[in-house]
Every structure is written in structure tokens, then in C-alpha cells.
C-alpha positions in Angstrom: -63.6 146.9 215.6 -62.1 149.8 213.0 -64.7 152.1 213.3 -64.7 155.6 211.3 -66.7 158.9 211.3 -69.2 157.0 209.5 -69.9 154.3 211.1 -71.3 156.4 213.9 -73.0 159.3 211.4 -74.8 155.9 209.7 -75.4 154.7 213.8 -76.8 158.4 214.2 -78.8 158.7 211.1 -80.3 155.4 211.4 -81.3 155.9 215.2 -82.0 159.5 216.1 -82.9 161.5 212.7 -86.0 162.1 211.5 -87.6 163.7 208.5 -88.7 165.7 211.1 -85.2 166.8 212.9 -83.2 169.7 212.0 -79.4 169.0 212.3 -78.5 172.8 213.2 -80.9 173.2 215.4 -80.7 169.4 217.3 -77.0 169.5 217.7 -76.8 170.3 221.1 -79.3 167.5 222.1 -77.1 164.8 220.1 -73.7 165.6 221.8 -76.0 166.0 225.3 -74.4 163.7 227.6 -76.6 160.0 227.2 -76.3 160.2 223.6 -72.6 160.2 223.7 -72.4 157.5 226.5 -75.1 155.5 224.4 -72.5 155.9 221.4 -69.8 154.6 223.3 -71.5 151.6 224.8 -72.4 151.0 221.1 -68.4 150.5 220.9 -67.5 154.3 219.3 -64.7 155.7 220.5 -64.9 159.5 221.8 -62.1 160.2 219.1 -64.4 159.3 216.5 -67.7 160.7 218.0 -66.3 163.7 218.5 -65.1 164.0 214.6 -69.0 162.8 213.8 -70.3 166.2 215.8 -67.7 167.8 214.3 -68.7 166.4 210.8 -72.3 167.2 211.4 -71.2 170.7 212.3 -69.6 171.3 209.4 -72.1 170.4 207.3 -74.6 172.7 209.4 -72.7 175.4 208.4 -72.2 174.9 204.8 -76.2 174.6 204.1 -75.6 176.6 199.9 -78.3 179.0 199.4 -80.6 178.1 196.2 -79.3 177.4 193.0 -80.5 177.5 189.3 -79.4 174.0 188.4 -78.0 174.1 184.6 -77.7 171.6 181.8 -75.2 173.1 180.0 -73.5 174.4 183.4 -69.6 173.7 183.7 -67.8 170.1 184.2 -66.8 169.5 187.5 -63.0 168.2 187.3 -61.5 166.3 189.8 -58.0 165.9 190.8 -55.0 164.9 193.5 -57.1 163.6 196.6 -60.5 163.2 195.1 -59.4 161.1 192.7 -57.3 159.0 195.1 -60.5 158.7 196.9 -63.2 158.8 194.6 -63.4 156.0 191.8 -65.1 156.0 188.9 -68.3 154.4 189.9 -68.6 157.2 192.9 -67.4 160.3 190.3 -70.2 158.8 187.6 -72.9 158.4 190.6 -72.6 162.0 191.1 -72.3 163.5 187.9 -75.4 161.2 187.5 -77.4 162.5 190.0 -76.2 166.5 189.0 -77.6 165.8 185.6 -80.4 163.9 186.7 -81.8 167.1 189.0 -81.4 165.5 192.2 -77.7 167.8 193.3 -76.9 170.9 192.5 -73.5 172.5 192.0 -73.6 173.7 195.4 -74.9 170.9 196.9 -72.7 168.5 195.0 -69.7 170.5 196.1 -70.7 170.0 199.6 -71.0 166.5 199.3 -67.4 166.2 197.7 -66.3 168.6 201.1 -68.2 166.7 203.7 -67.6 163.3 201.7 -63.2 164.5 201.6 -63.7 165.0 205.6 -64.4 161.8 206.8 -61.4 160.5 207.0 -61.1 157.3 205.0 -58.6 156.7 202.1 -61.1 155.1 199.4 -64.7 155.7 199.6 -67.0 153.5 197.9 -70.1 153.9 196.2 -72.6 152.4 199.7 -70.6 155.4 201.4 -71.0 158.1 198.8 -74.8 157.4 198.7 -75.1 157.7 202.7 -73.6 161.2 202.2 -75.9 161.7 199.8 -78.5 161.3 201.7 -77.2 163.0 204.8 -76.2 166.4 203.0 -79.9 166.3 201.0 -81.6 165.8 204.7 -80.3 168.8 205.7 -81.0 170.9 202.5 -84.2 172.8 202.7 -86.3 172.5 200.0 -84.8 169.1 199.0 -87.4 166.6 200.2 -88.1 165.0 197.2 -84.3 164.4 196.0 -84.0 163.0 199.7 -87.2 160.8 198.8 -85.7 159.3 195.7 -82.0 159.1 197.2 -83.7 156.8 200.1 -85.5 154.3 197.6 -81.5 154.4 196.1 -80.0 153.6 199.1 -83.0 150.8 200.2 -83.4 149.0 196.5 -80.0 147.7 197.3 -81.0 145.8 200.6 -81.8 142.6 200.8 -86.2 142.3 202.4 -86.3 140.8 205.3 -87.3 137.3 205.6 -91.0 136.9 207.7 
């Protein structure tokens, strides 16, 4: 199996976060010995755990401070690596969701950083949303654009059959 950084943030997100849980302040209890052994079971290698903690660090760190979120604010241009990595659809999505109220600049630039960091040549649209989501869940003040980001993510799955 070709797993990558997020496979296990998505294995992490989906099993131990709550709306509840503060990444900064739960870290050490993620990386806490049965957790990582319960990752590696799950078939993650240690290599690629590791750079999840590391990820989630990193994105602990870079929590932007409030911003005034402006129509008329500047065009974010991409170029070299984000645009290797970043199609259209992805690009669109987020210049969507700045205009739309649900990033801001800072936040949106955070998303490009911790979205640039994982380690994966092309990123598609199912793995931009995911980090999304992840870097709104650990914005204060952000519950709502978390709320509508998770109906984003969810639309797209199929119900499950009773």
C-alpha cells in the first residue's frame, strides 16, 4: 500500500478529532505511544506518521491571528510548484471559498503552505477539501466555515445502504 501524509491525517481526523479537541494542545497525547502503534498496525509506516505529527505541528504553529476578509482585497497568483500541483479545479475551489467568506487571506495561505507540505506531486480537489477542513478545525472562531466545509466534503459521499 502507497500511503502518504494524508492518508494517516484523514485516518487521524476521522478517528481521534473531535469538534471538541484542540490540535496544539492534544499533540502530545496523539504521538503517545498506543496511538502510534495503533497507526502502524493500521499499515502506516513510522516515516510517514512521523511527517503527519510533523504536519499537524506545523499547522499548530501557523494558527493567523484575525483578519478583515476584503472583496476587493488583492489576487492571489500562483506560480512554479503550486501550479504543478494545484489544477484548476483546486485554484477555482479556493478562490471560491475566499470570495465566498468561508477563508481568509491568512487562512487561505495556510492552506496553500500546509496543502504544498504533504508531499504529493498533484493534489486533487477530495484532497484540497480535506485540508480545508483540517486547517478551518483548528482556526478559532471558524466553526461555522468548518460547518459548511463538512456538508462539502459529505454531499459527495455516497448514503449508506440500510
Amino acid at each position: 500500500m502507497k500511503e502518504s501524509i494524508l492518508d494517516v491525517l484523514l485516518y487521524l481526523f476521522e478517528h481521534y478529532f473531535t469538534q471538541e479537541a484542540d490540535l496544539v494542545r492534544d499533540r502530545d497525547s496523539l504521538t503517545a505511544g498506543p496511538l502510534f502503534d495503533e497507526l502502524a498496525q493500521a499499515g502506516f509506516s513510522p516515516a510517514e506518521i512521523n511527517k503527519a505529527f510533523e504536519w499537524l505541528d506545523a499547522l499548530a504553529r501557523q494558527r493567523p491571528g484575525a483578519t478583515v476578509a476584503r472583496a476587493d482585497g488583492p489576487t492571489r497568483v500562483y506560480a512554479g510548484p503550486e501550479l504543478d500541483r494545484l489544477d484548476t479545479d483546486c485554484r477555482g475551489f479556493l478562490l471560491f471559498l475566499e470570495q465566498h467568506g468561508i477563508l481568509d487571506a491568512g487562512q487561505r495561505e495556510l492552506v496553500l503552505d500546509r496543502t504544498m507540505a504533504l508531499d504529493q506531486d498533484e493534489i486533487d480537489l477530495d484532497d484540497l477539501k480535506w485540508v480545508v477542513l483540517m486547517v478551518l478545525f483548528n482556526q478559532p472562531g471558524a466553526e461555522a466555515a468548518y460547518a459548511w466545509m463538512e456538508t462539502q466534503i459529505f454531499a459527495d459521499e455516497p448514503e449508506p445502504v440500510h
